[in-house]
N, C-alpha and C positions, 0 to 999 in steps of 0.2 A: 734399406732402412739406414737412416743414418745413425750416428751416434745421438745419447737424450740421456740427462739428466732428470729426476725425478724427486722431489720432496712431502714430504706428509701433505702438504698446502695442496699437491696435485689430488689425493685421493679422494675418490669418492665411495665410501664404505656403509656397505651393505651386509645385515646380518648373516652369517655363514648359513650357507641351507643344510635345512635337516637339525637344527641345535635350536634350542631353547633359552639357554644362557648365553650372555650377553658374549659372544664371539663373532667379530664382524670384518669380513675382507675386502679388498680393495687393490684388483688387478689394474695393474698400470701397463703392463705388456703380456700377450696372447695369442692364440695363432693368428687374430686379426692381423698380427703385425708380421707376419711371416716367419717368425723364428721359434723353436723346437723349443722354448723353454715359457713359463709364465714368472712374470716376477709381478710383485704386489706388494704391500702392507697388513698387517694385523692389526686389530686390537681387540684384548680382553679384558672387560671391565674386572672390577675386587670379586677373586674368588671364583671367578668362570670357570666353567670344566667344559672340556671337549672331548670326546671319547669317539675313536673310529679305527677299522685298519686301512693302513693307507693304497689310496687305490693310484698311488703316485711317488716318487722318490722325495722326498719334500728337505729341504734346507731353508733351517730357519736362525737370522740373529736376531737375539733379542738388542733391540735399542733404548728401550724406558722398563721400567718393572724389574718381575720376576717371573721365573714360569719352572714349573716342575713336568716332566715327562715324565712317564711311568710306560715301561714295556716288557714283559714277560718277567714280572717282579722287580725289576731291576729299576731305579731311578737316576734322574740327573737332574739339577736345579741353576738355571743359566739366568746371568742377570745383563747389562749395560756389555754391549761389548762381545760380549759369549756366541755359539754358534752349534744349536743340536741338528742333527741330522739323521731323519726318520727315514728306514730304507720301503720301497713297496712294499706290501704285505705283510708288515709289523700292526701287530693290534697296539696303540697306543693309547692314554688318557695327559690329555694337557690341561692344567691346573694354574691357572695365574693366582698370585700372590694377591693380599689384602690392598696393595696400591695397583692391579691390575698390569698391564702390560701393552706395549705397542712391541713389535715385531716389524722386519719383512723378510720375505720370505722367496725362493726361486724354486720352481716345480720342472720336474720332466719324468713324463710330457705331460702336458699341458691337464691339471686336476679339475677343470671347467669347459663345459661349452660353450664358444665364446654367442654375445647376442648380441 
C-alpha cells in the first residue's frame, strides 16, 4: 500500500449499525487494504447519543463540534483539535453537542467486517 491522503470530500457515510440516532461512519481504510488498523470519519448530528462497549481500542479526534464521553461515571468533553481514546471493553456513551459533530477516528483491529 502506498502512502494516501484522505479528506471528508472522500467519505462515504453510512448510519452506524445497530444506532437509531443520527451517528454515521465512514471507513476510508480497512483490512481491504492490508493493514491492522481502520481509519475513517464520524459524524453526529445535534444531540446524538451512542451508547456501547467497545469491542475495539477506538481513538478518536474531534475536528468540528463537541462530544462528551461518559465511562464508568467518569466524563470528558473534547472539542476542534482534542483526542479521546476509548480502550476495549470500556462501556461508553458518546453524546454530541447541540451543533453535532464530525470526527475521525483509527481502530485496532479492525471494528467492522470489511464488504
Amino acid at each position: 500500500m502506498t502512502v494516501q491522503k484522505f479528506a471528508i470530500a472522500d467519505a462515504t457515510f453510512e448510519q452506524s449499525p445497530g444506532q437509531d440516532d443520527a451517528v454515521y461512519t465512514a471507513n476510508l481504510v480497512d483490512q481491504r487494504h492490508g493493514g491492522p488498523v481502520t481509519v475513517g470519519f464520524g459524524r453526529y448530528g445535534a444531540n446524538a447519543t451512542l451508547t456501547e462497549t467497545m469491542a475495539v481500542h477506538d481513538t478518536m479526534i474531534v475536528l468540528e463540534g463537541r462530544l462528551t464521553v461518559t465511562s464508568d461515571g467518569h466524563s470528558v468533553t473534547a472539542g476542534p483539535g482534542e483526542i479521546v481514546h476509548m480502550p476495549k471493553g470500556d462501556g461508553v456513551t458518546i453524546r454530541a453537542h447541540a451543533q453535532g459533530a464530525v470526527t475521525a477516528y483509527v481502530t485496532y483491529p479492525h471494528w467492522q467486517e470489511a464488504r
